[in-house]
SEDO-34753 format. One record per residue (C-alpha): y, z, x; residue in three letters; residue number from 1. Coordinates in steps of 0.05 Angstrom, whole numbers. Layout:
<rs>
<r north="Y" up="Z" east="X" residu="ala" num="NUM"/>
...
</rs>
This chain:
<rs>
<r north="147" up="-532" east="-541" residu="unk" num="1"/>
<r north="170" up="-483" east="-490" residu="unk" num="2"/>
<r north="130" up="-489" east="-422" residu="unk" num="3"/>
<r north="99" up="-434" east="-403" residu="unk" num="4"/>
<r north="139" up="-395" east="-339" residu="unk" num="5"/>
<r north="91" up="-397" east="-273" residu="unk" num="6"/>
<r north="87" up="-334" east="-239" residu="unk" num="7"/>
<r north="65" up="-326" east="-165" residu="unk" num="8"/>
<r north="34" up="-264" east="-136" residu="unk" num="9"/>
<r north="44" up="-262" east="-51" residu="unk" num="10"/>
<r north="11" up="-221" east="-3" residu="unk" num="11"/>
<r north="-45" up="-193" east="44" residu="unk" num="12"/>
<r north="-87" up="-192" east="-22" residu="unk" num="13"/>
<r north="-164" up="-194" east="-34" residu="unk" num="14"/>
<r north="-170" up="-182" east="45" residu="unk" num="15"/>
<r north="-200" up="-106" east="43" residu="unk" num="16"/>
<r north="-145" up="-65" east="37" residu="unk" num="17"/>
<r north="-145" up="-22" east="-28" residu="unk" num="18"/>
<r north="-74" up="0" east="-31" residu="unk" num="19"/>
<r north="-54" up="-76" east="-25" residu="unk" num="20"/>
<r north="-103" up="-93" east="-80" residu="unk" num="21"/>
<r north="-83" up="-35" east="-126" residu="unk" num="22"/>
<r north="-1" up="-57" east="-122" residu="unk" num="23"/>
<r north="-37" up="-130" east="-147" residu="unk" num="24"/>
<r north="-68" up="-99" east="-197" residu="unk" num="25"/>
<r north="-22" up="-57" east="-223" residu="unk" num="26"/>
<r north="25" up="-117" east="-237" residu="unk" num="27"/>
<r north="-16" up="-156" east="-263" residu="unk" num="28"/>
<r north="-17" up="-105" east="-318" residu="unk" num="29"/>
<r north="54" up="-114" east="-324" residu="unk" num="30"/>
<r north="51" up="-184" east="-332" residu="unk" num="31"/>
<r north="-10" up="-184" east="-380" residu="unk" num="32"/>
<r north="25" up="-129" east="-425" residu="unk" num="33"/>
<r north="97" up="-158" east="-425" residu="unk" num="34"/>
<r north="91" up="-238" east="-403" residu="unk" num="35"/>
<r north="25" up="-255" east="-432" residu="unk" num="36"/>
<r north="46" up="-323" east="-438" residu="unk" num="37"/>
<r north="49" up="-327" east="-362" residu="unk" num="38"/>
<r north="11" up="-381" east="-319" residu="unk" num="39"/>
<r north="-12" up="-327" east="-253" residu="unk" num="40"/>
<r north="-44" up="-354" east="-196" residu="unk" num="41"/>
<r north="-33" up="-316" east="-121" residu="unk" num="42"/>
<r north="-23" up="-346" east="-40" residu="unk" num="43"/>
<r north="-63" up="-290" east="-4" residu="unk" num="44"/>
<r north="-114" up="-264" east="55" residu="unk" num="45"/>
<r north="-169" up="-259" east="4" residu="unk" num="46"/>
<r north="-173" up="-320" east="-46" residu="unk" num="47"/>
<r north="-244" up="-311" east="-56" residu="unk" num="48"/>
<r north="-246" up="-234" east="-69" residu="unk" num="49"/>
<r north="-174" up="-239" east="-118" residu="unk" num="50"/>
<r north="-207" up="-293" east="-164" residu="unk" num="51"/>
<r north="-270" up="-254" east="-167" residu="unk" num="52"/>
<r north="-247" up="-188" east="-180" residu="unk" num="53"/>
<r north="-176" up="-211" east="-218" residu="unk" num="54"/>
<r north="-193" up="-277" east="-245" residu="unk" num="55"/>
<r north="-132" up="-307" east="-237" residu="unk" num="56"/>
<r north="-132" up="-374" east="-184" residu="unk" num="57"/>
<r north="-120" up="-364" east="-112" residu="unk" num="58"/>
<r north="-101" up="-392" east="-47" residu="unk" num="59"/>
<r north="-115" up="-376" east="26" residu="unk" num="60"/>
<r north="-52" up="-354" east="53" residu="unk" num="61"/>
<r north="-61" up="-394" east="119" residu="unk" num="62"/>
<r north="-86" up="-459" east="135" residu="unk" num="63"/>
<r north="-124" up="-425" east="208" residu="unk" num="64"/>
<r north="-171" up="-384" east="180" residu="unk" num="65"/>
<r north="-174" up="-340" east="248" residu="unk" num="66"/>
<r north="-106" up="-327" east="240" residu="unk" num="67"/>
<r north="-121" up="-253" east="253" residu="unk" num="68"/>
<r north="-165" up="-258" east="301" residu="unk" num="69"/>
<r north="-132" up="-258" east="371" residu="unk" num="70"/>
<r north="-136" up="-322" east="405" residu="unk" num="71"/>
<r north="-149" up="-326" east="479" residu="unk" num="72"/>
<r north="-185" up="-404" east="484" residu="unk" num="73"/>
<r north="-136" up="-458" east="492" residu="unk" num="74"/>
<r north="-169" up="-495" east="429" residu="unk" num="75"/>
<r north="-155" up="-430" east="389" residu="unk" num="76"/>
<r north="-85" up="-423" east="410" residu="unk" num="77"/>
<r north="-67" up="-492" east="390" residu="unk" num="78"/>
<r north="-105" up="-492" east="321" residu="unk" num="79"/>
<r north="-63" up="-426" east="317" residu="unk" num="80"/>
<r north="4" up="-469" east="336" residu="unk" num="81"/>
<r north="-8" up="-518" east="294" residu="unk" num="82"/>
<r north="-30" up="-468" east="236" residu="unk" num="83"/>
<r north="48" up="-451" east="238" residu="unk" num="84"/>
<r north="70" up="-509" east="222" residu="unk" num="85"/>
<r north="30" up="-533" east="175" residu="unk" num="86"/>
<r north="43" up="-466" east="137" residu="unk" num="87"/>
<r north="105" up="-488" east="129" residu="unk" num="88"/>
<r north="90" up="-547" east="78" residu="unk" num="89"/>
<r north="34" up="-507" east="51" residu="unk" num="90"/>
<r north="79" up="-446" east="23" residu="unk" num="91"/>
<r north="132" up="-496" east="5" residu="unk" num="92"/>
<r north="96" up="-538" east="-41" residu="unk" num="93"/>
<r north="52" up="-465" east="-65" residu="unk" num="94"/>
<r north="134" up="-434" east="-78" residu="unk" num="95"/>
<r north="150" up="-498" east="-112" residu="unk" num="96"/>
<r north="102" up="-496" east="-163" residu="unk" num="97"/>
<r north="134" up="-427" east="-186" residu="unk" num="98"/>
<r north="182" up="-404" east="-227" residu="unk" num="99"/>
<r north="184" up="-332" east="-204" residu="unk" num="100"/>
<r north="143" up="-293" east="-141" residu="unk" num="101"/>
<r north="129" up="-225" east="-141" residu="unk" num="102"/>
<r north="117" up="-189" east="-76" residu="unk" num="103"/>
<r north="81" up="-134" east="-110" residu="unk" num="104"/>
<r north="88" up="-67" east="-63" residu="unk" num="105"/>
<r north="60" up="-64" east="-1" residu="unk" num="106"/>
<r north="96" up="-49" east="69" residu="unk" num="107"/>
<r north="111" up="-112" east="77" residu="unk" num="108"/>
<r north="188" up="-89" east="107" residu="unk" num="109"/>
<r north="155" up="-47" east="158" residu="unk" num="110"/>
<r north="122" up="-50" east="218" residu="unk" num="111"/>
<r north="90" up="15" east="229" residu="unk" num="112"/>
<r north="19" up="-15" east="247" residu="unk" num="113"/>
<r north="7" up="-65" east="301" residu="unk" num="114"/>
<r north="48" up="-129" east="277" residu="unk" num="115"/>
<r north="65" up="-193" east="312" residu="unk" num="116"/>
<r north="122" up="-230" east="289" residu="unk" num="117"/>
<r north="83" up="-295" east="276" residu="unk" num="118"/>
<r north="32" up="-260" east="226" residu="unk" num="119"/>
<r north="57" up="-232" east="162" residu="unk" num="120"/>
<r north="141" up="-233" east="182" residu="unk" num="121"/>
<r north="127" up="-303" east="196" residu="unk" num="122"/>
<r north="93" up="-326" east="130" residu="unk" num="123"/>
<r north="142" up="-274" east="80" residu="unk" num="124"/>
<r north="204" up="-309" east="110" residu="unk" num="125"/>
<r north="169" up="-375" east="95" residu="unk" num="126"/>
<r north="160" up="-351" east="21" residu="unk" num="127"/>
<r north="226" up="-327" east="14" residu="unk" num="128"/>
<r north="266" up="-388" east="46" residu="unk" num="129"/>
<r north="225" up="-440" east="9" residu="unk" num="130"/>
<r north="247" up="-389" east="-53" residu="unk" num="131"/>
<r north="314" up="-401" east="-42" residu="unk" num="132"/>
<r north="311" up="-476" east="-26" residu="unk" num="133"/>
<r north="275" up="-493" east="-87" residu="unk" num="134"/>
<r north="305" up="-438" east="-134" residu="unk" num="135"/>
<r north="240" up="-401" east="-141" residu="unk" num="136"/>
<r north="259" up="-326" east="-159" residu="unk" num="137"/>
<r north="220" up="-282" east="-105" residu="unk" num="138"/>
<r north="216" up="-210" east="-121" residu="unk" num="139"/>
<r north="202" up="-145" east="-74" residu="unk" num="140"/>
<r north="178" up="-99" east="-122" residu="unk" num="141"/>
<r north="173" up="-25" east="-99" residu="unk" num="142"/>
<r north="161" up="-44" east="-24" residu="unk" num="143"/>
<r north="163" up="-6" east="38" residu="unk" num="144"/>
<r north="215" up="-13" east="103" residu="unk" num="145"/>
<r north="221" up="9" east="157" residu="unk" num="146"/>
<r north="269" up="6" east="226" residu="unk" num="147"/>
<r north="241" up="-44" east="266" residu="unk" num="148"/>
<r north="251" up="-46" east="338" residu="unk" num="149"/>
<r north="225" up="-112" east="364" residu="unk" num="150"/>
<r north="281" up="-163" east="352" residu="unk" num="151"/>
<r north="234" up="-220" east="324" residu="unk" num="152"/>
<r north="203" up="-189" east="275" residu="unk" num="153"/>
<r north="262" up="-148" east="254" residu="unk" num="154"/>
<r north="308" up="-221" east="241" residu="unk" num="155"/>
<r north="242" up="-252" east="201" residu="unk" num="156"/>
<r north="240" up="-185" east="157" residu="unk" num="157"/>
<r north="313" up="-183" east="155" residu="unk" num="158"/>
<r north="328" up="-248" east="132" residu="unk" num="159"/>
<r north="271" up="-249" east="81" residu="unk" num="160"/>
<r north="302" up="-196" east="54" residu="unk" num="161"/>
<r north="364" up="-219" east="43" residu="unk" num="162"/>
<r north="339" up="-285" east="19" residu="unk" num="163"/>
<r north="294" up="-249" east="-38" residu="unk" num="164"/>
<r north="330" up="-253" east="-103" residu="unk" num="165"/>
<r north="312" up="-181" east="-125" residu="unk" num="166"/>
<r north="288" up="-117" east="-83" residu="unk" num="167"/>
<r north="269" up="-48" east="-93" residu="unk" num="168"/>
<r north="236" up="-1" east="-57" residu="unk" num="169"/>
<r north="185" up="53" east="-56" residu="unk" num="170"/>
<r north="227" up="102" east="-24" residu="unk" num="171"/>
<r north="303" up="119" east="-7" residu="unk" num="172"/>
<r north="282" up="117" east="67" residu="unk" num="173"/>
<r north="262" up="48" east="58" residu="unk" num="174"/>
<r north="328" up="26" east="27" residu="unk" num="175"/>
<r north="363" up="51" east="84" residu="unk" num="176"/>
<r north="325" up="25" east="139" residu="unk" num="177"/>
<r north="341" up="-44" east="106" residu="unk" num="178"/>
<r north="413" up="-32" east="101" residu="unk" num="179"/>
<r north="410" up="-10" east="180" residu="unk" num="180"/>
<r north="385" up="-69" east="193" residu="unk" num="181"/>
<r north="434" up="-112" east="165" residu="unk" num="182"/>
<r north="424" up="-124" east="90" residu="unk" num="183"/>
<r north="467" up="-111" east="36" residu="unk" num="184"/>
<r north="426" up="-61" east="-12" residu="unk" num="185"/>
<r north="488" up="-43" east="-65" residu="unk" num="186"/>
<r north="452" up="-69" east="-119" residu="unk" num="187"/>
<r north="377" up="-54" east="-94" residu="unk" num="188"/>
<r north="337" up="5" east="-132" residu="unk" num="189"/>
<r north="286" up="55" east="-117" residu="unk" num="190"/>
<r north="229" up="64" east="-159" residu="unk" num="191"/>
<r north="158" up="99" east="-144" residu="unk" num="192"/>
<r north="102" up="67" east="-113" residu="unk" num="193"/>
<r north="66" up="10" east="-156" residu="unk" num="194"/>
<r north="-2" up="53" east="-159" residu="unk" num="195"/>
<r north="25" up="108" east="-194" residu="unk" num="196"/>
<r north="28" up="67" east="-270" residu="unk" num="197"/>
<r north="-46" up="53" east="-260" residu="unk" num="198"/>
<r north="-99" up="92" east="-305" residu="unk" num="199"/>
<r north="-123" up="160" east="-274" residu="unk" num="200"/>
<r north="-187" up="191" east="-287" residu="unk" num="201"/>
<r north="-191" up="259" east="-318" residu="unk" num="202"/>
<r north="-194" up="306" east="-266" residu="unk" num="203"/>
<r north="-256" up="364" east="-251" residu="unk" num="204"/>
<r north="-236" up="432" east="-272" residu="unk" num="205"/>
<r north="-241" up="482" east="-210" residu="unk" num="206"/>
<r north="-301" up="520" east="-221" residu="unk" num="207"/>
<r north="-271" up="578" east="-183" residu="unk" num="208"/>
<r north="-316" up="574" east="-131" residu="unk" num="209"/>
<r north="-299" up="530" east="-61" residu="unk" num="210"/>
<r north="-319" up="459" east="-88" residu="unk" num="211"/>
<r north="-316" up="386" east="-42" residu="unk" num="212"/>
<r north="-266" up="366" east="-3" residu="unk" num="213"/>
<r north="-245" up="294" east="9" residu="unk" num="214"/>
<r north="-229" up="273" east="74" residu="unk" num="215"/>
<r north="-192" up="205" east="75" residu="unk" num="216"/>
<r north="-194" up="168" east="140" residu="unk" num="217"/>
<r north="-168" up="114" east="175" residu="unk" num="218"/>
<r north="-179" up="65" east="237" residu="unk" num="219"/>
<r north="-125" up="93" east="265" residu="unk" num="220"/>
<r north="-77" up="65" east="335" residu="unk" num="221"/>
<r north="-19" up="88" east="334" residu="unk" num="222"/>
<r north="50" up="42" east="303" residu="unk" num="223"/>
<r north="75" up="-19" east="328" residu="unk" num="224"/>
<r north="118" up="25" east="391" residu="unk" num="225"/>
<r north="52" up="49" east="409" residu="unk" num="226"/>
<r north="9" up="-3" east="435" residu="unk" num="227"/>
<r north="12" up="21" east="514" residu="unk" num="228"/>
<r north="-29" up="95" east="484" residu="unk" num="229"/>
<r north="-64" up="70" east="431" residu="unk" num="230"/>
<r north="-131" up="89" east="450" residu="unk" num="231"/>
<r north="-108" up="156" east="463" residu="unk" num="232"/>
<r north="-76" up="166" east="403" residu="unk" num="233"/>
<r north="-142" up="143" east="372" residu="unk" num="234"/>
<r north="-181" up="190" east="407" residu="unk" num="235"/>
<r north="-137" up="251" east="392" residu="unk" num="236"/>
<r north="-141" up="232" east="315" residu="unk" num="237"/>
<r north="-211" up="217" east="309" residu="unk" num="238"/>
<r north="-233" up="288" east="355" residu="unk" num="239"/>
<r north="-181" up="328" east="317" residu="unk" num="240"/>
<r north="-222" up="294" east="246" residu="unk" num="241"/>
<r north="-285" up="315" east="273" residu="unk" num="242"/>
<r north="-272" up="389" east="285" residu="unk" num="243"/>
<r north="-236" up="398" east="223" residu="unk" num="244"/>
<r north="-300" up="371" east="185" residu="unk" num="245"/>
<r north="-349" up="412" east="228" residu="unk" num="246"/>
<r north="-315" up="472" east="210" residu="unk" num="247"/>
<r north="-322" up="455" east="135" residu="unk" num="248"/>
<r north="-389" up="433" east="141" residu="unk" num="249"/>
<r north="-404" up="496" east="180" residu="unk" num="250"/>
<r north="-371" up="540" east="126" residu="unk" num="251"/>
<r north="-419" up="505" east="75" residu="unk" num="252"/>
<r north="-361" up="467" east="33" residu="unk" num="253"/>
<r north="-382" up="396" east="14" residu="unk" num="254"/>
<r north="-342" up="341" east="49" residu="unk" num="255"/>
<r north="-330" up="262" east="32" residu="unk" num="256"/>
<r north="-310" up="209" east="70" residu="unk" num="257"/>
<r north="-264" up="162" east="34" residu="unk" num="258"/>
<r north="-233" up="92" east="72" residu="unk" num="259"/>
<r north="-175" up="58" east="50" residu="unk" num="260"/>
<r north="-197" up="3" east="86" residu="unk" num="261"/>
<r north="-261" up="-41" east="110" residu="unk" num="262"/>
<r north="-234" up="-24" east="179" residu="unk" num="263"/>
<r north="-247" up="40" east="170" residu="unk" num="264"/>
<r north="-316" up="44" east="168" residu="unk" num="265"/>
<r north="-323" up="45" east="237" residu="unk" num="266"/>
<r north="-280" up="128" east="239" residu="unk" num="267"/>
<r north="-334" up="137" east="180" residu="unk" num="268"/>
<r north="-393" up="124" east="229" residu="unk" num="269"/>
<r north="-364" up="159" east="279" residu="unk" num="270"/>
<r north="-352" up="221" east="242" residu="unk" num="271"/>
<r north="-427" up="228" east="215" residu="unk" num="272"/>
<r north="-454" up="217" east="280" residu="unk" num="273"/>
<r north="-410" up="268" east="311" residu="unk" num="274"/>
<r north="-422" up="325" east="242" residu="unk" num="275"/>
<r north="-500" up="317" east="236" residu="unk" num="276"/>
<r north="-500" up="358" east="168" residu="unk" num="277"/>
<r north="-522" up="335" east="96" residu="unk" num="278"/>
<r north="-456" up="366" east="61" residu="unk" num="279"/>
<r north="-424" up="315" east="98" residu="unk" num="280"/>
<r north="-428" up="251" east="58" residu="unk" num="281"/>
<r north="-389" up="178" east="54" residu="unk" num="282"/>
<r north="-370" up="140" east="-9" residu="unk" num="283"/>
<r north="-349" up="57" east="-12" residu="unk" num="284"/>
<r north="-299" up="62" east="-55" residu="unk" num="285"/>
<r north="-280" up="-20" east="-73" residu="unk" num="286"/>
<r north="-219" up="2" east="-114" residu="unk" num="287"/>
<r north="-161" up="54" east="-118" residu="unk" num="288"/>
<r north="-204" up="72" east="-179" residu="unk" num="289"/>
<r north="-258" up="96" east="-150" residu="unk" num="290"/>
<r north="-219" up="132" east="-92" residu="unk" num="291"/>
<r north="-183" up="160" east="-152" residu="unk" num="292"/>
<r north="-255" up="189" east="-177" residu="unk" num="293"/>
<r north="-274" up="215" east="-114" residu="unk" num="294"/>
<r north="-213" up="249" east="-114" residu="unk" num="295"/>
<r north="-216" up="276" east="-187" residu="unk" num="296"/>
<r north="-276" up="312" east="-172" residu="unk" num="297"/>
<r north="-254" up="346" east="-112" residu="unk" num="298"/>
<r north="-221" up="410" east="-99" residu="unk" num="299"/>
<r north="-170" up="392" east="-44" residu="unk" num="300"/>
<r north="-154" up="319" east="-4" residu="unk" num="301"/>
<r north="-132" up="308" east="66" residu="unk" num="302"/>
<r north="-122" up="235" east="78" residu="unk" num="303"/>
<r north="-79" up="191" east="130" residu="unk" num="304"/>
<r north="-77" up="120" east="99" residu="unk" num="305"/>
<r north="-6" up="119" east="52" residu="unk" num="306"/>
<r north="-50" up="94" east="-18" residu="unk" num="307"/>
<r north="-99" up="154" east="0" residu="unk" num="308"/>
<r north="-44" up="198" east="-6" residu="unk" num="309"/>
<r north="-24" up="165" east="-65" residu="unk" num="310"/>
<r north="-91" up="168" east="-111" residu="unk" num="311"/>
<r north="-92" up="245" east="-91" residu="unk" num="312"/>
<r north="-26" up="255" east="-117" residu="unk" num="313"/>
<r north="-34" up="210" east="-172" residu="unk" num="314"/>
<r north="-103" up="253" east="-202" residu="unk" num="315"/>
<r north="-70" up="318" east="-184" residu="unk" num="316"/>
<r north="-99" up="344" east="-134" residu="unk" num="317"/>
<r north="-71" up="382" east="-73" residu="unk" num="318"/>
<r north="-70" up="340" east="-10" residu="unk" num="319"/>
<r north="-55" up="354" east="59" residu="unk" num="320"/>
<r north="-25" up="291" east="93" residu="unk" num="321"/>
<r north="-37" up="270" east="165" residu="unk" num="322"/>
<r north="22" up="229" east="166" residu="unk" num="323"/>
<r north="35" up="168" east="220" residu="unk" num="324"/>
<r north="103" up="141" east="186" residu="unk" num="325"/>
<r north="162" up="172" east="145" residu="unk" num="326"/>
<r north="135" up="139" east="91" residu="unk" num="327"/>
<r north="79" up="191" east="79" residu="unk" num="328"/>
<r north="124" up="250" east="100" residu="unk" num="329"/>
<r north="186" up="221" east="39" residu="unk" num="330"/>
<r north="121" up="210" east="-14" residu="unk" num="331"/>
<r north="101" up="283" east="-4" residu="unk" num="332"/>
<r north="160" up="309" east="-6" residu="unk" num="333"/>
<r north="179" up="269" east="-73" residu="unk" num="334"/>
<r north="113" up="298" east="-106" residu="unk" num="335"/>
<r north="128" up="374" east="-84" residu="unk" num="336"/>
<r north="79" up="381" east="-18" residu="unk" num="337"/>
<r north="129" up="361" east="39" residu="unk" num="338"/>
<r north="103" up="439" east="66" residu="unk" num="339"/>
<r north="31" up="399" east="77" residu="unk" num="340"/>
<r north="50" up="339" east="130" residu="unk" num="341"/>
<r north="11" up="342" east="189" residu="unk" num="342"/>
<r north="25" up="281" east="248" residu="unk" num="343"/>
<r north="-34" up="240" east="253" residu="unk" num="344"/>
<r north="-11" up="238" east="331" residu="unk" num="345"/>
<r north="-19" up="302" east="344" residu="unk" num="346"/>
<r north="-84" up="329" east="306" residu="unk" num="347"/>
<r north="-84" up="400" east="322" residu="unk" num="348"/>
<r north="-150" up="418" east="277" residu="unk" num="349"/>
<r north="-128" up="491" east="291" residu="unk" num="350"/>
<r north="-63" up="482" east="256" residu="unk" num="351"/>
<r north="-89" up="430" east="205" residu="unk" num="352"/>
<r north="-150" up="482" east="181" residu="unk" num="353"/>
<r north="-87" up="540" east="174" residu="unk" num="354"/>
<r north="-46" up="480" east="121" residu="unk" num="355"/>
<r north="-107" up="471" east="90" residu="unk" num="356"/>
<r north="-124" up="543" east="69" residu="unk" num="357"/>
<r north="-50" up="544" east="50" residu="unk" num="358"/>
<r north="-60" up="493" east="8" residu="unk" num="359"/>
<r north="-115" up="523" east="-32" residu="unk" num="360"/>
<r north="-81" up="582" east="-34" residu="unk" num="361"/>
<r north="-36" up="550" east="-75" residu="unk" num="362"/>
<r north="-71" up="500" east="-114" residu="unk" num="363"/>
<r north="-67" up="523" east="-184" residu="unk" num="364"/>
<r north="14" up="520" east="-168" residu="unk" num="365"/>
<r north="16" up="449" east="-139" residu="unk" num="366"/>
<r north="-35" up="422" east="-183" residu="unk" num="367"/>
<r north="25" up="438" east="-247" residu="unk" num="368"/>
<r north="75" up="413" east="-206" residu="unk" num="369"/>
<r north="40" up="346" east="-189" residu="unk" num="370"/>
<r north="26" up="346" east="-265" residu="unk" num="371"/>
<r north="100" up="342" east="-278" residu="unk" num="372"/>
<r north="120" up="295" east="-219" residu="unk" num="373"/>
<r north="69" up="244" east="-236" residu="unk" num="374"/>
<r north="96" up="238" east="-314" residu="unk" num="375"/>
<r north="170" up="227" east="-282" residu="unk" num="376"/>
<r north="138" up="168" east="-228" residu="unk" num="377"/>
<r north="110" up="136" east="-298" residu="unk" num="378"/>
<r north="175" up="144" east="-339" residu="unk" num="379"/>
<r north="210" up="113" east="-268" residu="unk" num="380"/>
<r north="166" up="59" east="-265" residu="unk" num="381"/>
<r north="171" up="34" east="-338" residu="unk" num="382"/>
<r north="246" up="29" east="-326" residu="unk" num="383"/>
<r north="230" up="-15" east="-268" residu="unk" num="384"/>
<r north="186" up="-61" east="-303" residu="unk" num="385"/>
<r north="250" up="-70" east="-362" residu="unk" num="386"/>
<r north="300" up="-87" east="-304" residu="unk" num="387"/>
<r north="247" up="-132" east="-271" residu="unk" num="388"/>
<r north="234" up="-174" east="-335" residu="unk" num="389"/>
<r north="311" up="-178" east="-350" residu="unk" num="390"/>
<r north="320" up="-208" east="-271" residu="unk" num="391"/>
<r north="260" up="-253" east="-267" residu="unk" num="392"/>
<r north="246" up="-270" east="-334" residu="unk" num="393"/>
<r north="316" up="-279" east="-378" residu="unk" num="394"/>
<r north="294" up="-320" east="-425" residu="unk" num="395"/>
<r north="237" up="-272" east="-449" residu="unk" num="396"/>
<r north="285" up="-213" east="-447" residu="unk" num="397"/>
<r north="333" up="-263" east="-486" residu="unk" num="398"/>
<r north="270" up="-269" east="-532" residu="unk" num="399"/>
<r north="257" up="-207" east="-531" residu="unk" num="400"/>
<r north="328" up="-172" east="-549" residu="unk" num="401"/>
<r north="330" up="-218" east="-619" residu="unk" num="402"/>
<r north="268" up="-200" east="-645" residu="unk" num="403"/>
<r north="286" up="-120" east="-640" residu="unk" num="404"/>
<r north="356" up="-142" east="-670" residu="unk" num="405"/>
<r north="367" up="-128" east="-750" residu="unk" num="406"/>
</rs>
């Protein structure tokens, strides 16, 4: 009897992060639909929260558990030290258990948030090298990259990258910010984001009449390059926010705060405090389906976080993107809004409130238009899925191919 092939899911996963969670989930539907014979299990942030909410086995991705925090006592430093190391052997024997690991999505190419080298560059190059040592096939599927400056973590992304045995990304800008940096992307593909194959609720009808708006926010610093002005960075976002929402709360259109995020919470806080009005509301969305709700029932989204952007576009409705990385400014553009970017650097709520009335202006034209660019991101996506099972699983493609044979 055939054994079963054991599949591997890798990443900051079941740690908070929706968009992270909603690339897990979506293939997991994959492998559910095409490999149901699949053994899944996952090395992530979350273990607890992925077993409970996927029900598939997990395992913390790091033997320190304060791994993230930052350590400034000498005891934490060395339990951090010697976290490293024993990381090593941990993800070794974890990748030699598998037959295949999939990356699924995620920026995990990119450093365009605060990064350290020794976090997340550190523990995907472990992945990929025990991958190639022990002939486990690690996949990148629909990831994001980006040009990194700081020579560390740019050799630990590079050479992951080039030791994965398959990788595509979520955008062409992401291809060729890998091939700048060294790796050979001939063969690599680009297919949409993971989130967009994932079910969408049926979106409100506009009643004509100025309905909500949802405001998606975000703890936002600044990128990795940006660490000596992050607080004013911060402070420009978050005040530019505020006045946008006042105005909207002061022209008596009902506004929702929507995270991406737990982080977040603390911009969500802020922004009540600052708007003391009761049109201005906050949801807890625990999934990229209920951000996708919230969103349905809306008349217009302005968001910052890159999966924010993504459920908007996905339940087809008009968003106005405050964008912090190309990333957000090549998905807009894909989906037929590049006109609505706005830099989440710069908030200028004078210029963001005259995009926004723009952008209602034309919503009945972008809503069609995001109507037909979301059925071509399915279509693209369920080409990737047939190219993925032919690389990582042969056999079943093998399989596969003689049963449809006369």
């Amino acid at each position: 009897m055939k054994r079963a092939t054991r599949v591997g899911v890798f990443g900051l996963l079941g740690s908070g992060n929706l968009g992270n969670d909603g690339s897990l989930e979506a293939v997991l539907g994959y492998l559910r639909a095409e490999h149901p014979e699949a053994v899944v299990d996952a090395l992530c942030g979350g273990p607890e929260a992925v077993e409970a909410r996927f029900g598939i086995p997990a395992t913390r991705l790091h033997w320190y558990r304060g791994e993230y925090r930052t350590a400034s006592r000498a005891g934490a430093i060395a339990a951090k030290g010697l976290g490293k190391l024993v990381d090593v052997f941990r993800t070794a024997a974890w990748v030699r258990r598998h037959d295949v690991v999939i990356v699924p999505g995620m920026g995990v190419l990119e450093a365009t948030l605060p990064l350290r080298p020794w976090g997340f560059p550190y523990s995907l190059f472990l992945l990929c090298a025990t991958g190639r040592a022990f002939g486990t096939r690690v996949a990148l599927v629909s990831v994001g990259a980006a040009t990194i400056r700081d020579r560390p973590t740019r050799a630990l992304v590079r050479w992951s990258a080039r030791l994965a045995a398959y990788r595509s990304y979520r955008d062409a800008q992401s291809r060729d910010a890998m091939r700048a940096m060294g790796v050979d992307t001939a063969r690599d593909e680009v297919y949409p984001d993971l989130a967009f194959c994932l079910p969408t609720p049926e979106a409100s009808t506009p009643s004509g009449s100025p309905g909500p708006v949802c405001v998606g926010v975000m703890d936002f610093h600044g990128g990795n390059d940006d660490r000596a002005r992050a607080g004013e960075i911060h402070r420009r976002y978050l005040d530019g926010t505020i006045r946008f929402v006042r105005v909207l709360a002061e022209e008596g259109r009902p506004v929702r705060l929507l995270t991406g995020d737990e982080c977040d919470a603390s911009v969500v806080a802020a922004i009540l405090d600052a708007v003391d009005s009761p049109l201005v509301t906050a949801a807890e969305p625990a999934s990229l389906a209920d951000l996708m709700k919230e969103m349905a029932a809306a008349d217009t989204v302005v968001a910052v976080r890159y999966h924010n952007l993504v459920c908007a576009l996905k339940t087809g409705t008009p968003v106005l993107a405050l964008c912090y990385a190309a990333k957000s400014d090549a998905l807009m553009d894909r989906m037929g809004l590049g006109a609505y970017c706005h830099p989440a650097r710069e908030v200028d709520a004078d210029r963001l409130l005259e995009q926004f009335r723009s952008l209602e202006r034309r919503s009945a034209e972008l809503r069609q238009t995001l109507a037909e660019r979301n059925q071509a991101a399915v279509r693209h996506l369920e080409r990737q899925f047939t190219a993925l099972t032919a690389a990582l699983f042969p056999a079943a493609d093998h399989t596969h191919a003689l049963r449809e044979a006369p």
